[in-house]
C-alpha positions as CSV (number, residue, x, y, z in Angstrom):
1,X,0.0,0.0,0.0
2,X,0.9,3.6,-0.8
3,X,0.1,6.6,0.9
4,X,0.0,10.2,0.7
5,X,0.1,12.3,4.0
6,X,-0.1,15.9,5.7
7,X,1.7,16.3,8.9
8,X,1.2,19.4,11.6
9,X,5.0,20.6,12.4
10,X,4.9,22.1,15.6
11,X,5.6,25.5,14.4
12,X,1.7,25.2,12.8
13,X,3.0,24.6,9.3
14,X,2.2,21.4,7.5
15,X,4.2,19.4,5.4
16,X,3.0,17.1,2.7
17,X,4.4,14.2,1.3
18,X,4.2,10.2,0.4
19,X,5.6,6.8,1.1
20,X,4.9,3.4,1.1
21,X,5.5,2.8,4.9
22,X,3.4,5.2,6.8
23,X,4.2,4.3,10.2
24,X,8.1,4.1,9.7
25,X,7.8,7.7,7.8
26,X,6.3,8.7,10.5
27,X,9.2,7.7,12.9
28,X,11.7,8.9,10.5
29,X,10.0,12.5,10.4
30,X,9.8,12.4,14.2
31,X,13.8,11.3,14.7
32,X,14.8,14.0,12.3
33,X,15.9,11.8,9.5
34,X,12.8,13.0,7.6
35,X,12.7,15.4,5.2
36,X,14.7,18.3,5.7
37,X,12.1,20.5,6.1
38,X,10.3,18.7,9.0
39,X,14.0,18.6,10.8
40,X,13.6,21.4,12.8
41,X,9.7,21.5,13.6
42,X,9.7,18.5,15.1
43,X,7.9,16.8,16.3
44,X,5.5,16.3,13.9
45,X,2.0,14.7,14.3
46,X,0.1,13.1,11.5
47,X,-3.5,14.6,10.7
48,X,-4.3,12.9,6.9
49,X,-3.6,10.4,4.8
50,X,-5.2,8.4,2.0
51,X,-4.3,4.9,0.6
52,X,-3.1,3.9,-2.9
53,X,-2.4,0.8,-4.6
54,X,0.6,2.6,-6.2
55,X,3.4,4.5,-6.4
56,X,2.6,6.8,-8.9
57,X,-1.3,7.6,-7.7
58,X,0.4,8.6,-4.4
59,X,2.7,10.9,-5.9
60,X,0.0,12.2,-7.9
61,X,-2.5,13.2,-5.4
62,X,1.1,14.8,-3.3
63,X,1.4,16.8,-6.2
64,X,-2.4,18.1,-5.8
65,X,-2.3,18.7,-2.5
66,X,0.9,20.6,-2.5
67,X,-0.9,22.7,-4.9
68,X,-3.3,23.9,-3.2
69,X,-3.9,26.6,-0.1
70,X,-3.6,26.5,3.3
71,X,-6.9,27.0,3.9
72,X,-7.8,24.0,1.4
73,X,-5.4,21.6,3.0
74,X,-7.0,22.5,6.9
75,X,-10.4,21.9,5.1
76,X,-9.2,18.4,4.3
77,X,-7.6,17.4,7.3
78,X,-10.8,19.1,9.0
79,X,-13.0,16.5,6.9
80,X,-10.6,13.7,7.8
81,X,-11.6,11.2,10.2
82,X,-8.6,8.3,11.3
């Protein structure tokens, strides 16, 4: 399985990405051997994701969300339910 996620830094921003390993991301993000960007608003807390069969459909959708606002992307995660 494939996923693409959003994860509240705890400076308020939110970072967006993918993987196919959603709870060892997750760790990796949280031990600062994430992405660079989540390295120094740690820790991080995951508040969406959705499930693909691949690789590619995961990357796609990240490349939608990333596009669009903040407001959009809190309107998602506010919709979300785990």
């Amino acid at each position: 399985m494939n996923y693409t996620y959003i994860l509240r830094c705890a400076d308020g921003t939110l970072y967006c990405g993918w993987t196919n390993n959603l709870e060892k991301r997750l760790k990796a993000h949280n031990s600062g051997k994430g992405a660079k960007y989540t390295r120094c608003r740690l820790p991080c807390e995951l508040v969406y994701y959705e499930e693909f069969e691949t690789s590619i459909e995961a990357q796609k959708r990240e490349y939608k969300i990333k596009t669009l606002s903040r407001e959009e992307k809190l309107a998602l995660i506010k919709g979300f339910n785990k």
